[in-house]
N, C-alpha and C positions, 0 to 999 in steps of 0.2 A: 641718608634720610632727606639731607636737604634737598638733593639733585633732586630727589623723585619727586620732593612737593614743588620743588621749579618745575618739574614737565607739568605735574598737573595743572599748575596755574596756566599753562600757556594756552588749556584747553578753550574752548571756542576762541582763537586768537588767530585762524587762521588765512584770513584775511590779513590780516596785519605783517603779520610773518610772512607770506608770500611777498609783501608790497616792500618789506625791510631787505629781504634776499635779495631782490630784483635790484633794488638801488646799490648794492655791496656787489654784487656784479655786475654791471654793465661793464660794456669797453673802457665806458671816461668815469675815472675814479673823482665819488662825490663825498661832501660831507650833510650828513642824515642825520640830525633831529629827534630823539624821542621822549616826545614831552607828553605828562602828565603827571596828575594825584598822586599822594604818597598812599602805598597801598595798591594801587593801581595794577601792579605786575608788570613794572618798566625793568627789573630786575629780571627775572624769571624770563621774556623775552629775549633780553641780550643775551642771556646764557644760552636760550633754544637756540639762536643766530648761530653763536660763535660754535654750539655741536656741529652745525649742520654743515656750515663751513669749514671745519675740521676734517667731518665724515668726507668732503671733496678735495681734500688737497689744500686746504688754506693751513698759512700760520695765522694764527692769530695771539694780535699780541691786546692783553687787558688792561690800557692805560688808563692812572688815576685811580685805579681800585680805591683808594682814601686818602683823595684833598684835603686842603685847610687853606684855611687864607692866610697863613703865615707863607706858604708856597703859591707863592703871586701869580706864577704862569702854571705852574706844575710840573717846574723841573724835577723837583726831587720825586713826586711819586712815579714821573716815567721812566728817573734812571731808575729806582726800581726797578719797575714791572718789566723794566729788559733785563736786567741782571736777574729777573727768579725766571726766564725763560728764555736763560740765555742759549740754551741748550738748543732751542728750535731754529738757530741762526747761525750755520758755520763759518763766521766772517770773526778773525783775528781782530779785525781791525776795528770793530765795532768797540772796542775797551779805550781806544782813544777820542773817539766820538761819544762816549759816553765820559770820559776826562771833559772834551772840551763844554758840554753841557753843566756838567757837574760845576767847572770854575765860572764858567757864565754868571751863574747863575747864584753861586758863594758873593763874587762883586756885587750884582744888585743894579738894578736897573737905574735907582736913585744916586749911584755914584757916579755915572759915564750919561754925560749930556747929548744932548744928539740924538734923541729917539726916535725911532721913523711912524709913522703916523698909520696905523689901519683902518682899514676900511669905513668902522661907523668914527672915526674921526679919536680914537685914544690911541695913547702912545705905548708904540711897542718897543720894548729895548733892541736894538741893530744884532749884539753882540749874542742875543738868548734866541732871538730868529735864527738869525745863520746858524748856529748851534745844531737847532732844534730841524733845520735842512740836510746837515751835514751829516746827521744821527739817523733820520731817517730816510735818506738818500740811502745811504749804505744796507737799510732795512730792505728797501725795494728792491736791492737790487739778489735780495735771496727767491726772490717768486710773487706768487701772490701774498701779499699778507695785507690784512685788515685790523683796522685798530678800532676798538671796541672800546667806549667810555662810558663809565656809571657815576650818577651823581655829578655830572661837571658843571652843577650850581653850586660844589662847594670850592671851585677853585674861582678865584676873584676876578681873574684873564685866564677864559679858558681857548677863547678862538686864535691867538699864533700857535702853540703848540698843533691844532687841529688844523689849521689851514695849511701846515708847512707839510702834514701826513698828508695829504688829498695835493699840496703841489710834487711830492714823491714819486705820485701815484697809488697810494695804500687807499682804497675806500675809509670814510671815517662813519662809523655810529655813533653817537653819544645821545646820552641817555639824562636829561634834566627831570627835576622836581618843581614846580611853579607852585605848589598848593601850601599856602602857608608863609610862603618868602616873597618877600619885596624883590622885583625884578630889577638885579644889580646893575651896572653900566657891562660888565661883563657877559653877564647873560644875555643883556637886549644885544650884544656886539656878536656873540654868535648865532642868533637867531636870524640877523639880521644876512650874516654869513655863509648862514647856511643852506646846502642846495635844496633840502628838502626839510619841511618840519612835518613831523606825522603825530597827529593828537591821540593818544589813547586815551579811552573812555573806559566807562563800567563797563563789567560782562551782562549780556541780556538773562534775567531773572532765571530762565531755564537753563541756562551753562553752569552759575551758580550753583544752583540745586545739583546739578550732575556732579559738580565741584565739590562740593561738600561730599557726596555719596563715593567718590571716591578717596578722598582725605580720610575716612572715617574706614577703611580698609574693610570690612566684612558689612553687610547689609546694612544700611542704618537704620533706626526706628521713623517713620514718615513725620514724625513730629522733633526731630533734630533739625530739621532745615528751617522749621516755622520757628522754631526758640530761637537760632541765630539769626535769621531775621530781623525778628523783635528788638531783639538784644541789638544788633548792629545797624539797623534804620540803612541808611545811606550807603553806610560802606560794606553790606553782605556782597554789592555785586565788585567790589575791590580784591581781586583774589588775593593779593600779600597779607590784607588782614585778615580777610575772614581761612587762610590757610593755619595763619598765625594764631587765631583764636582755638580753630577746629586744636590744632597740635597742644596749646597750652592747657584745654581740658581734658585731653587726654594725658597730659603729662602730672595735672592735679586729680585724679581720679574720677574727674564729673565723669568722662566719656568712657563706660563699659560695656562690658559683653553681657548679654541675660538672652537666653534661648535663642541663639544662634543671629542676635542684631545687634547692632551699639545704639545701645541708649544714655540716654542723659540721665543720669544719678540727680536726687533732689531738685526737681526738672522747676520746684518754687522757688528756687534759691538762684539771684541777678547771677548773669553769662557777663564776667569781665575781658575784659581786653586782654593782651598779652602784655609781661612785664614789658618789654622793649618794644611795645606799639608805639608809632612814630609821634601819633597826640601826646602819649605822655611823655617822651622824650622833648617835645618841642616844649610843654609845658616845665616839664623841670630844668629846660633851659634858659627858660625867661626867670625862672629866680621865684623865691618864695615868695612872694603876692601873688603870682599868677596860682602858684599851687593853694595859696590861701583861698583867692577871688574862687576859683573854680570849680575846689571842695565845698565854694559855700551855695554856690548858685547850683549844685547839685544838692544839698541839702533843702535848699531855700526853693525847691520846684514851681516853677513859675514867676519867680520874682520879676518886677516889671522894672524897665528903666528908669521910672520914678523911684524907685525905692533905693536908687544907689546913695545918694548922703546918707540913710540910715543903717549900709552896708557897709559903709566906710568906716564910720563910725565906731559898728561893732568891732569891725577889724582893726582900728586904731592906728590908721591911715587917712593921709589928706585925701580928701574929693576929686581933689585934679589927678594925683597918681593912681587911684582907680579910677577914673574915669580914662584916664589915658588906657591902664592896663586892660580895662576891657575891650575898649576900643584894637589893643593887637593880641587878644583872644580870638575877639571877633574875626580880626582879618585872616589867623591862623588857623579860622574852622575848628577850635577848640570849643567855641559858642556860637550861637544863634539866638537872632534875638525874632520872632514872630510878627505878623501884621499888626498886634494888640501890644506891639511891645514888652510881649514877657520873654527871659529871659530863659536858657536851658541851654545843659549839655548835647553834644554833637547828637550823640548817641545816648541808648537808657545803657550803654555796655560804660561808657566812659563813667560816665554819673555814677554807678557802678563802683568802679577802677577807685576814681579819683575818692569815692564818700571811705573806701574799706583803706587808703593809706592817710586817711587824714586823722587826726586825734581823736575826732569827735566824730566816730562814723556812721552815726545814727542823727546827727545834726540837731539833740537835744538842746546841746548849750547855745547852740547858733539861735533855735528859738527862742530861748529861756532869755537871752543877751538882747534880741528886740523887742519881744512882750515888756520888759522893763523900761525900756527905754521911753516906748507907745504906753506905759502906763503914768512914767513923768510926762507925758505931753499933758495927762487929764482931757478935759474935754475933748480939745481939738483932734486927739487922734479915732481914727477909723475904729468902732468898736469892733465892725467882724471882722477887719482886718487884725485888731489886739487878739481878739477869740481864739482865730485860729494858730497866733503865737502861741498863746496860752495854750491849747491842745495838745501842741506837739511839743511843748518844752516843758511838760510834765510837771512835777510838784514844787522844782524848783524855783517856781515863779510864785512866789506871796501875793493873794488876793485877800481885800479883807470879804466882810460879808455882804456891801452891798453891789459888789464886783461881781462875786460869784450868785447873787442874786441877779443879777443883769444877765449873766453867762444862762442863767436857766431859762430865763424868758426868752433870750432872743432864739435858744435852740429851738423852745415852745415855738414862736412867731415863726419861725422858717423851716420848720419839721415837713409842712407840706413840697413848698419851693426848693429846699434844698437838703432834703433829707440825708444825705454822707457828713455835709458838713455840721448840721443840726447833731447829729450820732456824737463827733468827737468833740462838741461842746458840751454836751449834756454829759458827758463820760468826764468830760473835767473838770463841770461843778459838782459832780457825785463825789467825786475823789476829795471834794474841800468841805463837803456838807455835814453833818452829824445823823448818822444812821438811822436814828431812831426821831428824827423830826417827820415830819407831813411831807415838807418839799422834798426831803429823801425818797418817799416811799412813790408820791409821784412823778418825780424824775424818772426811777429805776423804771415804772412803767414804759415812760415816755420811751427810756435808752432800749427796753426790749424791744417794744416795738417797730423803735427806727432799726434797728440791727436787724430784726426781720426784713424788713423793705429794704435795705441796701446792701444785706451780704456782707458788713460790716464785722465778721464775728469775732474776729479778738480785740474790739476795742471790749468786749465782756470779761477779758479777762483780769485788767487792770480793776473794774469792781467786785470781783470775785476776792481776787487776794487780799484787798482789804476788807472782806466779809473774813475771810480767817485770819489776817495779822489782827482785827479788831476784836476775836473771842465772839466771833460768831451774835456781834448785837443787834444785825439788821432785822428789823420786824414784818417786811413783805418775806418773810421766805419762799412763796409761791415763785416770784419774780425774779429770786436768788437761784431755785432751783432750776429753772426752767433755763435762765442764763447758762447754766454749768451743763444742764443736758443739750443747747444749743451750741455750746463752744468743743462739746466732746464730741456730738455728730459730726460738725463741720469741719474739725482741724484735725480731727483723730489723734489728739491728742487727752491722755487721761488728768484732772489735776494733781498737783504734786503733794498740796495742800491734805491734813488728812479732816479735818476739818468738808473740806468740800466733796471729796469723798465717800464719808459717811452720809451726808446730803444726801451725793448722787445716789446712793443705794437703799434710801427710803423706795418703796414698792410704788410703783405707780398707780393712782386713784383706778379701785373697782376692777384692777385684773390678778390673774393668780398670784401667787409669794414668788417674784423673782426678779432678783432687783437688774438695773440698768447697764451695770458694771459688768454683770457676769452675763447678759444678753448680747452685747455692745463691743466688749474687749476680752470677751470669752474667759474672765477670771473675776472673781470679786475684790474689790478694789479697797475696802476695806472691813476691817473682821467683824464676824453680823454680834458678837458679846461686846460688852465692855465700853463701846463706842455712845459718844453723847447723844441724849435726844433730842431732838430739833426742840426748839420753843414754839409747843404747842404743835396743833396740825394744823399741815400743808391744806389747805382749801384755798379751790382757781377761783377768781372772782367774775362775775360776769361785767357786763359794760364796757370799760376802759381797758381795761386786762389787755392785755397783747396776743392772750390765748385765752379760751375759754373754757368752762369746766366740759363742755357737750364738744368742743374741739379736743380737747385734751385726750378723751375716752377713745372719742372716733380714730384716733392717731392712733391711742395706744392696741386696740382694738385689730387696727390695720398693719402693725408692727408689729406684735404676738401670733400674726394667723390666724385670728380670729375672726369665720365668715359669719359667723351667728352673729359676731358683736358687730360686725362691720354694718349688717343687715338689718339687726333693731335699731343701732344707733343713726343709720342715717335715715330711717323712718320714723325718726321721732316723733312724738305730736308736734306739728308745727314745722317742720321739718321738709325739704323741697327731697321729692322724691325721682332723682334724677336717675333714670336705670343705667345709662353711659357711663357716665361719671362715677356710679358706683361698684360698677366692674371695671372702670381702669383702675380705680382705688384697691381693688382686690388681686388684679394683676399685677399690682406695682409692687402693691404687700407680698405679694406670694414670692419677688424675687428679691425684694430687701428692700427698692428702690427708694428711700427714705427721702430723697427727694421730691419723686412724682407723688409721694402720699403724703408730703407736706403741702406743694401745691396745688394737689385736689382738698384737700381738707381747707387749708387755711386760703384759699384763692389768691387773686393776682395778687397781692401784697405781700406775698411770701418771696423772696429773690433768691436764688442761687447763685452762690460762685463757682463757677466752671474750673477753679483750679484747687477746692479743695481738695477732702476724701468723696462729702457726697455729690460732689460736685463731677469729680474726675469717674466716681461711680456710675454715676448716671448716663455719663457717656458710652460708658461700656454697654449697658442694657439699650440705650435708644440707638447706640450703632449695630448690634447683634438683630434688632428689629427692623430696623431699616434697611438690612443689607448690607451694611461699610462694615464689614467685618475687618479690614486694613484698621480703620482707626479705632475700631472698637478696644483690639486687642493692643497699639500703641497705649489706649488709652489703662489697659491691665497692664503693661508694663510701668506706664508710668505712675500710678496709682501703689505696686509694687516696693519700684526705685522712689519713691518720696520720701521716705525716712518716719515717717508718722508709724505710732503704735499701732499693732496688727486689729483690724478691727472687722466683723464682720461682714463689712463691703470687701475688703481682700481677699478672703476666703471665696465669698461670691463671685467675684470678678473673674476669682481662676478656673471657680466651675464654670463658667461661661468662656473663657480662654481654651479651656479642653474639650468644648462642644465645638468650636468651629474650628479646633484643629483636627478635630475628628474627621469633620465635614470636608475636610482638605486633602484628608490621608495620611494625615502630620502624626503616625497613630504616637510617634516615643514623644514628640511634646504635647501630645495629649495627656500621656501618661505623669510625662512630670509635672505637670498642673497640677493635674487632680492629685498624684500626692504631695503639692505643698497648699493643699485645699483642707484644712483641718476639719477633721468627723465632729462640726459643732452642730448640736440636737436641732437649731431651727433649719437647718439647711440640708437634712435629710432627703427629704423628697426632690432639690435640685438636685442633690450631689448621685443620688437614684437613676435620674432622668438620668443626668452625665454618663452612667456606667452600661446604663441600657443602651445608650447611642453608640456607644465606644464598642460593645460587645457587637449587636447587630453588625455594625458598619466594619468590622473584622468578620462578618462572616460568623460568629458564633450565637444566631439567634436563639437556640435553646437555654443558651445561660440570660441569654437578655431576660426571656419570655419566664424563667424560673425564678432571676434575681427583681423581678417586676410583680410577681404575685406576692412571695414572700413578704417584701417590702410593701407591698403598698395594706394587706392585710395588718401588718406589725404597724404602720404608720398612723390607721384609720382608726384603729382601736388606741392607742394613743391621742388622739384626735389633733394629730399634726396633719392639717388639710391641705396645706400650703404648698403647689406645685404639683400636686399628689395626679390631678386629673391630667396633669401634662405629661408624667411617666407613664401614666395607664394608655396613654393612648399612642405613646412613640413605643411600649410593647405589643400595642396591635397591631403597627404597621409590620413590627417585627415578624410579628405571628402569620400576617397574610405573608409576607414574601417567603418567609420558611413553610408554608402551605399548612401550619398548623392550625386548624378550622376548630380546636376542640379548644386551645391555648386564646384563639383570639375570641372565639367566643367567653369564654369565663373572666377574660380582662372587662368585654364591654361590659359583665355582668356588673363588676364593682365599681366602674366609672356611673353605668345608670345608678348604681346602688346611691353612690358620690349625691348624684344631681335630684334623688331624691331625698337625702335627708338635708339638705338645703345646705350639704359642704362644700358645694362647685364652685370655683376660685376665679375658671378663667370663663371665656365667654361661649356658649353653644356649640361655637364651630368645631372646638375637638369633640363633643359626646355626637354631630352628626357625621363628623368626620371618622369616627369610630366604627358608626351605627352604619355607613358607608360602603368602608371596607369590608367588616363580616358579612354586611347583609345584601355585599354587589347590587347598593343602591345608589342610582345615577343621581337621582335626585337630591338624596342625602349631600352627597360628596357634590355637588353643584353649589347646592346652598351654605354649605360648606367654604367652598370658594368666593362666594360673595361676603360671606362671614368675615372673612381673614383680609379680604382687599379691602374693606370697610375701617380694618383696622389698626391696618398699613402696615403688617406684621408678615414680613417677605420670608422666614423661615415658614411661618404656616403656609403661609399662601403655597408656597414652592410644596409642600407637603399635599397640600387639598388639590393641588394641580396633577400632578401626580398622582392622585387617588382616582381624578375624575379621567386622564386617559389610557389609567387600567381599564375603564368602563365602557366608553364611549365608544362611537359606530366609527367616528373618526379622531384620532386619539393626536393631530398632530398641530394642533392650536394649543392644544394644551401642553402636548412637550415640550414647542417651542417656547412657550410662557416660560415653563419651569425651567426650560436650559437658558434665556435671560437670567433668571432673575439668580439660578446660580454660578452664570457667568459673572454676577453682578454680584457676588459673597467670594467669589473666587476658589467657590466651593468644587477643584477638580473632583473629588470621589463623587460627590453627586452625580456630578457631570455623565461620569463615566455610567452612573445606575441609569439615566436619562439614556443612553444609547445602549444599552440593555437592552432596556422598556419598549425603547423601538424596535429591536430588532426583535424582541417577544410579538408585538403586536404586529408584525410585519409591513414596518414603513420605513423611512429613511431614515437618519436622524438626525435633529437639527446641527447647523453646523454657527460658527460663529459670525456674529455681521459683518459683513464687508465694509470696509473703509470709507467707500460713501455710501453707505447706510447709515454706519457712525457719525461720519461727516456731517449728514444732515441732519441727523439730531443734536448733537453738539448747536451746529445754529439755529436750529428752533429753540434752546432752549437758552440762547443770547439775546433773541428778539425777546421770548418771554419776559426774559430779567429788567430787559431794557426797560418793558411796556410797564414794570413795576416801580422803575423809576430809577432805577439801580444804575451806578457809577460802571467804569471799566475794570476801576478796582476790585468794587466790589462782585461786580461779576465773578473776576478773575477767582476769589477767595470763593464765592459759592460756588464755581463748580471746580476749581482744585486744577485751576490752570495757571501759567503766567498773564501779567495783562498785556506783553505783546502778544501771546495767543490771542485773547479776545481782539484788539485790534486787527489782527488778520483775517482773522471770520469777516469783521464790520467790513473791513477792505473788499473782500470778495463778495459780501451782500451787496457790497454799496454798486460793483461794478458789476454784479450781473442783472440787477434786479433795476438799475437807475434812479433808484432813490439818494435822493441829496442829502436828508438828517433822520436822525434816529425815527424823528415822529414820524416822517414817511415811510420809513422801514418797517413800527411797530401799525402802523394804517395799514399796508399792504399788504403784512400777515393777518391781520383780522378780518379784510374782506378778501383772504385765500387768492391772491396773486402773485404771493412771493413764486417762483420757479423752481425746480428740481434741483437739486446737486447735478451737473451734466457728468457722465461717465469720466 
């Protein structure tokens, strides 16, 4: 296993590799240098070397494999390495040559005066040279052989032993580590010696990637490479660690198999280092304050260079020995300190590593030990520097009441400016206040609100549990609840509490009997007898509230399915009557998207986190709309693999994971989607659409076109509207391509029927896209198509294009659209209906774009990014390249076009003089 993750590391290496062979054979035997970073793949290299060298007829022999400085020149590990290969040398004589090294070197350099002097001017023993000539004089004279050294920073004098191989005749490689270690007298004496030094660097961000995808043996999920990334900042493009990393979460279970890719298991959960990564072994060999200093400044996230006396302090250590210790942190890349002088681990993997072996691996007490400290200073200490001690070192930290009255005001004061930190102050004067005062009740306001604006949501959970370890005394329960339904949308997590529970399953204001619990996590969460009554009724308040009673409705409204309620409620009297906005509201609702109808209801001051449930949800829906169906479906797996109770975004996500693996041809993982897609009543009509798409696109459109009347009749008379228009019309498409004219007329019947009793959900474009198809109206199925590009929704659109060149006099602007855009879903079955279609209509069919067709789009849409002001980086991440990619385009704009800087480049496209892509 190990060999093979050495070939792989040596992948883009080979430049390097050629330039090390070439110097191990030439005619004049040299000695060759390879120095760099730990991690790097100076390892993994030598070993490609010493294959290749092999596959031609070399011996090679592996001197040093593991020095010490107790072995001053490196006698003992090279008699070694010739006695475990001794076999490769039929020379008798070589056992007395390896006697006279061996006694050499037993005497000691320090006992026999008279040392002869090398090159950079240190003394080399007479007695352990000649030795060391005598040994491999005799080596030489078997053939070729090459000596091959790893690590020769760990022997003290590594250049006689190496210079007497290379006077032999034997090539020498040797392989140093600089990063981290003080350049010995020894090391600068071989470097100094040596014929050639060759610097390894990182691998370029795209060999990485390829790197990873092949460590990870079976396809990986596209967002395994972005998490280690994350996770390893600097050292992803170091193949020994990020090899190292990839193998140790497979070996802890993070990295598994789910529908045919390796994804990341609990993809929330920090990406640590490997036990034997070289940081933490350098760290556990400077001794316990460094593993102290290092666990804390990974705790202590950002701590600035000023704050070490009070770092020391806590540690119970003089100022000088941390100050020294960090100072050979720093030097060993185990730290960094910023231009603002704050302080942080190499990596977020290390910080990681280092917080989960240390005692305290949540770094409460590390808080809890300076809050105290900043609270003896009194006055003179930094209040929101004591705050946000206080925040994170939880209860342990004694405030009296006019402290924690301070804590509430300065949250108030900075709630606008610094709304995250504002959240976990107000969270830790709640925790010290008495429930049932004033300043409680507008606190808890205050903390919803900011948890809204910042995505902040488990800091709600810490005042939840003390609503039920307290007997349930808080008297906003409005603001209690609404916390609990906010922390169980967004972590998908149910509370544990039964107390909070029965809360959550109070009916939500003005819609039918069905509580939260049993919508949400598909079971009721606790028993509707027996359970306490709240104190008094839930009534939203308006003003100050975080939610309002007319937000609240319109949500719940939008969440139930409900287009009646969706419809009177946002034409309220008083009420902005935005018709866009309230059919994205309706569309969002119709697919669960809890997200997008929070932030149409509640406006920009709603935030999302991208890595919750509804978070990681939401991805899935706006990637299936946009097209990226790649990451849509990473984004169903990982939503999946998160560990969070099954909720019904999970279920959604996988009817939507079986729609585009339909659309792929993928039909058996379409099928196991849909059955780990649970038959829950709101999601009928998606899970309908799913089975119609799945039927048709196998070719059995009778069962689509049967399973599509039934359902949507059983549906409507229930008055489950929700998606309902979206099946009816992906059955008509069914109906027209199986020529059933009787089948697709009676579907448009029930869709008009839909659009008149005011159940329509989604927007116009499927009842004219419908009305279209039956009625081989161009016109329809046109407007149609403006409909859907209106609304940037590339499955429609690809639909209404496709409608329009069944129809059209020339049908092949339109194919081509549609074979983009499902070349752009990677939607092969489409594809394939797309050159059908053509060869029905009788014209060619589109073919895929040419490379500089591609090519030149690629840089138009660099200039674009540019002209927006955007970074290399940042380019790079929007369109899902490396940033040496983008620098190559810039390279090639800049020399074809003669533009000197960006601004000329983004000038010269706007007054249309950039030039062609030349053949």
């Amino acid at each position: 296993m190990s060999t093979v993750r050495d070939r792989a590391a040596v992948q883009g290496r080979d430049d390097e590799l050629a330039l090390l062979l070439r110097a191990l054979t030439d005619s004049a035997p040299s000695l060759t240098v390879l120095r760099g970073p730990a991690g790097v793949g100076r390892t993994s290299l030598l070993g490609a070397v010493g294959r290749m060298l092999r596959a031609e007829g070399w011996r090679v022999l592996p001197a040093l494999p593991a020095g010490g400085r107790a072995d001053t020149f490196g006698a003992t590990a090279l008699v070694r390495a010739v006695r475990d290969h001794f076999e490769q040398f039929d020379d008798v004589g070589l056992a007395d040559a390896l006697g006279l090294v061996a006694r050499a070197d037993a005497l000691g350099p320090a006992a026999r005066p008279g040392h002869a002097e090398g090159p950079a001017g240190a003394d080399w023993d007479p007695a352990t040279v000649a030795a060391f000539d005598v040994l491999f004089g005799r080596l030489a004279r078997q053939g070729r052989v090459a000596v091959l050294v790893d690590d020769a920073q760990d022997v003290a004098e590594p250049a006689p032993l190496l210079a007497a191989a290379r006077r032999a005749g034997c090539p020498v490689l040797a392989a140093v580590r600089e990063e981290g270690t003080a350049r010995s007298p020894g090391l600068a004496e071989l470097l100094a010696t040596a014929d050639r030094v060759v610097a390894l660097g990182p691998l370029a961000d795209e060999v990485a990637e390829s790197l990873v995808r092949r460590a990870a043996g079976t396809r990986p999920d596209e967002a395994v490479p972005g998490a280690l990334r994350a996770a390893l900042g600097p050292l992803f493009t170091r193949p020994g660690t990020l090899l190292a990393t990839v193998a140790a979460l497979r070996e802890s279970g993070r990295l598994v198999s789910h529908r045919g890719r390796t994804c990341l298991r609990d993809p929330a959960r920090p990406i640590e280092l490997s036990a034997d990564d070289h940081l933490l072994r350098r760290i556990r060999g400077m001794g316990a304050l460094a593993e102290r200093l290092t666990a804390s400044v990974a705790a202590w996230d950002g701590a600035e260079v000023g704050d070490l006396p009070l770092l020391a302090d806590v540690l119970g250590v003089r100022l000088d020995d941390c100050g020294r210790m960090l100072d050979t942190l720093i030097d060993a890349d185990v730290l960094v300190v910023d231009a603002e002088g704050r302080m942080r681990c190499r990596c977020p993997a290390l910080a990681a590593s280092v917080a989960r072996r240390s005692p305290d691996g949540s770094g409460t007490a590390l808080h809890a030990a300076v809050a105290e400290r900043l609270l003896a200073r009194g006055a003179e200490a930094d209040f929101a520097a004591l705050a946000d001690h206080v925040a994170r070192g939880g209860a342990a930290v004694p405030l009296g009441a006019e402290t924690v009255g301070r804590l509430l005001a300065l949250a108030t004061a900075e709630a606008d400016d610094q709304p995250e930190r504002a959240a976990l102050w107000c969270a830790a004067a709640l925790s010290r206040l008495p429930q049932s005062g004033s300043a409680y009740a507008s606190g808890l306001t205050l903390l919803v609100g900011l948890v809204i604006r910042t995505g902040r949501y488990e800091v709600l959970r810490g005042v939840l549990s003390r609503y039920a370890e307290d007997g349930c005394a808080a008297r906003p329960l409005a603001e209690i609840r609404l916390a609990a339904v906010l922390l169980a949308l967004h972590t998908g997590e149910p509370p544990a509490e039964e107390a909070l529970r029965a809360l959550l399953d109070e009916e939500l204001p003005g819609q039918e009997p069905l509580c939260f619990s049993l919508w949400w996590f598909g079971h009721r969460l606790a028993p509707t007898a027996g359970r306490p009554a709240p104190h008094g009724p839930v009534h939203w308040a308006g003003g100050d509230a975080p939610v309002s009673s007319e937000e609240l409705e319109l949500l719940s409204a939008a969440l139930y399915g409900s287009s009646e309620g969706c419809e009177r409620l946002w034409h309220r009297p008083g009420g902005a009557a935005d018709t866009p906005d309230l059919r994205r509201l309706r569309e969002a609702a119709s697919v669960v998207d809890m997200a997008a109808v929070a932030r149409i209801v509640a406006g920009p001051r709603y935030r999302l986190r991208p890595d919750g449930v509804l978070g990681t949800y939401h991805r899935v829906v706006r990637g299936y709309g946009s097209g990226d169906w790649s990451r849509a479906i990473s984004a169903v797996r990982e939503l999946v693999l998160s560990g969070s109770a099954e909720t019904l975004a999970h279920h959604a996500a996988r009817l939507f994971a079986a729609d585009m693996c339909t659309a792929r041809g993928e039909f058996r993982q379409a099928a196991e989607w849909l059955a780990d897609a649970a038959p829950v009543p709101r999601l009928a009509a998606l899970r309908i659409w799913v089975r119609v798409g799945l039927f048709a696109r196998r070719g059995e459109s009778r069962e689509a076109i049967r399973l599509a009347r039934q359902a949507g009749r059983r549906l409507r008379a229930a008055g489950h509207y929700a998606g309902l228009d979206l099946l009816l019309t992906r059955a008509v498409r069914a109906a027209v391509d199986a020529q059933d004219h009787e089948g697709a007329g009676a579907l448009l019947d029930e869709i008009e029927l839909l659009h008149r009793d005011g159940a329509r959900v989604h927007a116009t474009d499927e009842l004219l896209l419908a009305r279209g198809l039956v009625h081989r109206d161009l016109r329809a199925t046109r407007h149609a198509v403006g409909l859907a590009r209106d609304r940037g929704n590339i499955p429609a659109l690809l639909e209404s294009c496709l409608a329009v060149a069944r129809l059209a006099d020339d049908p092949r602007p339109w194919l081509r659209e549609a074979h983009d855009l499902a070349t752009q879903c990677g939607a092969s079955l489409l594809i394939k209906q797309i050159r059908a279609l053509s060869r029905e209509r009788g014209v060619s069919a589109p073919r895929a774009r040419g490379r500089r067709e591609a090519l030149a789009d690629a840089e138009r849409r660099v200039v674009e990014l540019i002209g927006e002001g955007l970074t290399n980086r940042q380019i790079a991440l929007r369109l899902r390249m490396s940033e040496k990619t983008v620098e190559q385009y810039l390279t090639r704009l800049f020399a074809r076009t003669g533009c000197r800087s960006r601004v000329d480049l983004v000038a010269a496209a706007l007054a249309g003089r950039l030039a062609p892509v030349e053949p």
